[in-house]
C-alpha atoms as a printed R data frame, in Angstrom:
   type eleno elety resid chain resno       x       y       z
1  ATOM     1    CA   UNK     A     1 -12.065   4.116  -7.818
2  ATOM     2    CA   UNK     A     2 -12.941   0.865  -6.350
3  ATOM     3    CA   UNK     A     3 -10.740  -2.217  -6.011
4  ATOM     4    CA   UNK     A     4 -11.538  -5.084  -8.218
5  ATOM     5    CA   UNK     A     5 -10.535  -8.757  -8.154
6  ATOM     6    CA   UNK     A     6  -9.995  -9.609 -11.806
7  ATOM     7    CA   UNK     A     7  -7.924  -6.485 -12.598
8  ATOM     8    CA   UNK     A     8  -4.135  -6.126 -12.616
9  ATOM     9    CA   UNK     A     9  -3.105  -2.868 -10.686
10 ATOM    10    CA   UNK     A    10  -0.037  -0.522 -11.148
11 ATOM    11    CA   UNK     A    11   1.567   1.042  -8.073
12 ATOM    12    CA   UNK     A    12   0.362   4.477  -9.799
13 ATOM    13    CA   UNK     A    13  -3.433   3.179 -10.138
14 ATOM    14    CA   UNK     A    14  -3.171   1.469  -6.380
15 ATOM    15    CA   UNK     A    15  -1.708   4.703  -4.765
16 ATOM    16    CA   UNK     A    16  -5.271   6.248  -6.405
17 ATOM    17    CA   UNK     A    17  -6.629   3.685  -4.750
18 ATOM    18    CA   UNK     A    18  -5.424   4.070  -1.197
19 ATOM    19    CA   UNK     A    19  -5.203   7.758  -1.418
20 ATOM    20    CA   UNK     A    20  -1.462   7.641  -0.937
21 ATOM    21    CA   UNK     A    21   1.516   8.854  -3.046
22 ATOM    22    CA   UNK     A    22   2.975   6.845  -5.727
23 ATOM    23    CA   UNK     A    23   6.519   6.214  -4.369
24 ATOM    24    CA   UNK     A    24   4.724   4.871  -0.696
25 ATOM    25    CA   UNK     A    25   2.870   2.373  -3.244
26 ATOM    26    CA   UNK     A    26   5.957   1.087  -4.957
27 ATOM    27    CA   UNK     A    27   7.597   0.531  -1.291
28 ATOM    28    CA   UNK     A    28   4.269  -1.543  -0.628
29 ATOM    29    CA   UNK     A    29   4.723  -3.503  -3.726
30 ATOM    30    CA   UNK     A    30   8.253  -4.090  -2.709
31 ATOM    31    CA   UNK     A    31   7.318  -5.811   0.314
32 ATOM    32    CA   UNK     A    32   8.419  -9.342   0.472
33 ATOM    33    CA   UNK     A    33   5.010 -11.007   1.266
34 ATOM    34    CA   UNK     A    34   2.812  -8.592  -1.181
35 ATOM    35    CA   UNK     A    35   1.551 -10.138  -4.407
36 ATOM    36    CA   UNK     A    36   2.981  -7.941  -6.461
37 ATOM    37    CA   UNK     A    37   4.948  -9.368  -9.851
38 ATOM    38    CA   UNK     A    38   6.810  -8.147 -12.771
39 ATOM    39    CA   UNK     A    39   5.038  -7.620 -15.835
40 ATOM    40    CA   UNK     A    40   7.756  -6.200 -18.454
41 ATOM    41    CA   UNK     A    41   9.842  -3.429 -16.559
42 ATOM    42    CA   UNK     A    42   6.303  -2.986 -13.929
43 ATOM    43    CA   UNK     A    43   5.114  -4.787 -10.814
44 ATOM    44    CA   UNK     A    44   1.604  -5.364 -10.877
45 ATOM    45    CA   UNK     A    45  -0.651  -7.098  -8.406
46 ATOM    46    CA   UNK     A    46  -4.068  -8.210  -8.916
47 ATOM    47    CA   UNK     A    47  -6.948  -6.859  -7.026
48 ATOM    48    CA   UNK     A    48  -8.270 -10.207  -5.048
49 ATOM    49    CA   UNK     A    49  -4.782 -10.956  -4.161
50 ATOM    50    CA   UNK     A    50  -4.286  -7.192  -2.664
51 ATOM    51    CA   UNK     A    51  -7.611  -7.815  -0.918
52 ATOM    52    CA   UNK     A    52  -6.274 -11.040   0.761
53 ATOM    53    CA   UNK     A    53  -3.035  -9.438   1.643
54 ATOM    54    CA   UNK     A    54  -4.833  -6.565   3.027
55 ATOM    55    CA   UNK     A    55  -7.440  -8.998   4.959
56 ATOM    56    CA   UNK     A    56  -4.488 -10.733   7.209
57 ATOM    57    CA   UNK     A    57  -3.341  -8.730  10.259
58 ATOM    58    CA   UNK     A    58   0.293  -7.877  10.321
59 ATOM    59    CA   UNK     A    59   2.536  -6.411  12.733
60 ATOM    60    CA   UNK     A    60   4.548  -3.355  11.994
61 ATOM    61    CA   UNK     A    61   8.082  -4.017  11.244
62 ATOM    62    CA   UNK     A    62   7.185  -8.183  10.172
């Protein structure tokens, strides 16, 4: 699965995407400065935004 920047993701399809399980990919949607947003009772972020977010360097624990 590739990431793509005009899709919406679910933290079920990004966990496919990262190779990580699905509750470590809601706690990475839940993070203050990820673009993640609810859509109905979901959060969904969409693929350029998860590329930005993923393109900044961050410090553990900020």
């Amino acid at each position: 699965m590739e990431l793509k920047d005009n899709v919406f993701y679910t933290p079920t399809e990004f966990a496919e995407l990262r190779g990580c399980n699905v509750d470590t990919a809601r706690i990475i949607f839940n993070i203050a400065d990820f673009p993640s947003e609810d859509y109905g009772k979901e959060k969904v972020a969409l693929g350029s935004a998860i590329r930005e977010w993923y393109s900044q360097k961050r410090k553990k624990g900020e």
